[in-house]
C-alpha positions, 0 to 999 in steps of 0.5 A: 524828053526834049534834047538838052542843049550846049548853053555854052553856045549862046556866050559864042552867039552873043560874042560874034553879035555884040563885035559884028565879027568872028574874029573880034570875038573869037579875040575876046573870047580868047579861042580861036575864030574856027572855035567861034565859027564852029560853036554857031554853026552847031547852034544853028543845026540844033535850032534848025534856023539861020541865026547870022546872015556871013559876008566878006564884010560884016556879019549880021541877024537873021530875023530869028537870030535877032529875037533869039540874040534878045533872049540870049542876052537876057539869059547871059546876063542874068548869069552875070549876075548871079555870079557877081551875086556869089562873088559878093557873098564870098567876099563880103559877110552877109547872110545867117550865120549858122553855128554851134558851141558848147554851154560855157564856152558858148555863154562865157565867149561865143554869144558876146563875139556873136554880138560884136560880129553883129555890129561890126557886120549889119548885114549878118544874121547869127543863129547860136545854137548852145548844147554839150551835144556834137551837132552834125553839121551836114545834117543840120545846115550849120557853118561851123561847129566850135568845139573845146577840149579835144578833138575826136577823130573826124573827116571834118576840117580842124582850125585850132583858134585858141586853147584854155587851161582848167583850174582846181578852184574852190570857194573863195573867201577863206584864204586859209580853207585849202592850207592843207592842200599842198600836193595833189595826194592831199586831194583824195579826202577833199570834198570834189564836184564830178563833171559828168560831162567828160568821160573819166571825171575822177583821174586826173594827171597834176605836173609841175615846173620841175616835171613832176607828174602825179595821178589822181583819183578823186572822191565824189558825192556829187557830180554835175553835166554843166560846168557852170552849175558845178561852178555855182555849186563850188561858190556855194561850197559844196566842194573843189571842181575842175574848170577852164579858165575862161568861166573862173577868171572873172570870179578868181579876179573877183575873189568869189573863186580861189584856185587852188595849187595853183603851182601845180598844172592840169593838162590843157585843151584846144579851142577848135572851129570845125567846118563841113568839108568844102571848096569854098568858104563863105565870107561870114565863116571866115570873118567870125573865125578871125574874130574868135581867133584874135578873141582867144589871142587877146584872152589868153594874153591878158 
């Protein structure tokens, strides 16, 4: 196996061509004139050549220091670039976006930001991947996770960009269908629609504005693992459902949902951008986080 060598050397070797002096250098390298003279001198001893040929008055090549300044200029300026290169991509979005969302929030949400990001950043791929699954991101080459409700325990890093509230709902068009739901306890004879999704789908925790808290537990003869299959089951009055208010809004406002006591709350869920532990990070992360967190702001203000 050939020696590996102190590339750092060739930037000394370089400087001391490119000024014609130790000491111009060694100033633009900002060490001292020893530290430039002693970095060539090995650089010479380990090529076993005489690169510079050192007067009283200038300093200059040697035929082999030359040609090997040659290719060292090459070398350093093609790490130049790729640097530039990195420094771009961390100040610019380019390059695929790779990232995960839940169904819902997914379709309600991520897929139409995907597509204003797309615009707004020509130069930007997105690859969206939808599924109730927790993907893992080191293992699947993804940016960003987003992830709703609440967060497990993780060694991955957490940027809570929104947060949503989930709604009794039933079917709309019958103003006079839920008169008989005043308090949550009038709950436990209503036909309910189970999301087999979450881990407990029949208790539930109700608070109102004056603090009162109430626990139920719901009845259930059918139970759904996709929330928007459980909201087309609700329209079509199979029963009432529990929901996060970014896939029922439009359809409250629309009169094909009602909501249902609406004077008392469930408890609310966070919106999250889970990132791979990492130093730095990519422009395109940064740049659709600030969008999805502006997104929410403006969602949630409305």
């Amino acid at each position: 196996m050939s020696k590996a060598h102190n590339l750092n050397r060739l930037a000394y070797f370089a400087a001391v061509v490119e000024t014609g002096s130790f000491t111009r250098a060694a100033d633009r390298l900002g060490v001292t004139k020893a530290v430039v003279s002693s970095q060539v001198t090995q650089l010479e001893a380990e090529l076993k050549a005489t690169l510079l040929v050192r007067n009283t008055r200038k300093v200059s090549t040697t035929e082999a220091g030359h040609l090997f300044y040659t290719r060292c200029a090459s070398i350093l300026n093609e790490a130049q670039e790729a640097f530039s290169e990195l420094s771009q991509l961390s100040e610019q979005p380019v390059g695929t976006l790779r990232m995960t969302a839940p169904n819902d929030y997914g379709t309600a949400i991520v897929a139409p930001l995907a597509a204003a990001f797309r615009r707004k950043y020509p130069d930007c791929r997105v690859e969206l991947h939808l599924g109730d699954d927790h993907s893992d991101l080191m293992a699947g080459d993804l940016d960003l996770a987003i992830r709703v409700g609440w967060l497990r325990d993780s060694t991955l890093l957490a940027r809570r960009v929104g947060g949503f509230k989930q709604l009794l709902v039933g079917a709309g068009g019958n103003p006079s269908a839920f008169d008989h739901i005043q308090h949550p306890d009038d709950l436990s004879a209503a036909p309910f629609i189970a999301n087999r999704a979450l881990s407990n789908p029949l208790h539930w925790r109700f608070e109102n504005a004056a603090g009162e808290t109430v626990s139920v537990k719901l009845q259930s003869d059918l139970s759904i693992d996709s929330a928007p299959a459980i909201m087309a089951a609700v329209k079509e009055g199979a029963g009432l459902a529990i929901l996060p208010d970014y896939l029922v809004r439009k359809h409250l406002a629309s009169g094909a949902l009602d909501h249902v006591l609406p004077h008392w709350h469930l408890p609310e869920g966070g919106i999250f951008v889970v990132l791979p532990a990492s130093r730095f990070r990519a422009a395109k992360v940064s740049a659709f986080t600030e969008m999805l967190r502006l997104a929410e702001k403006t969602r949630t203000s409305d």
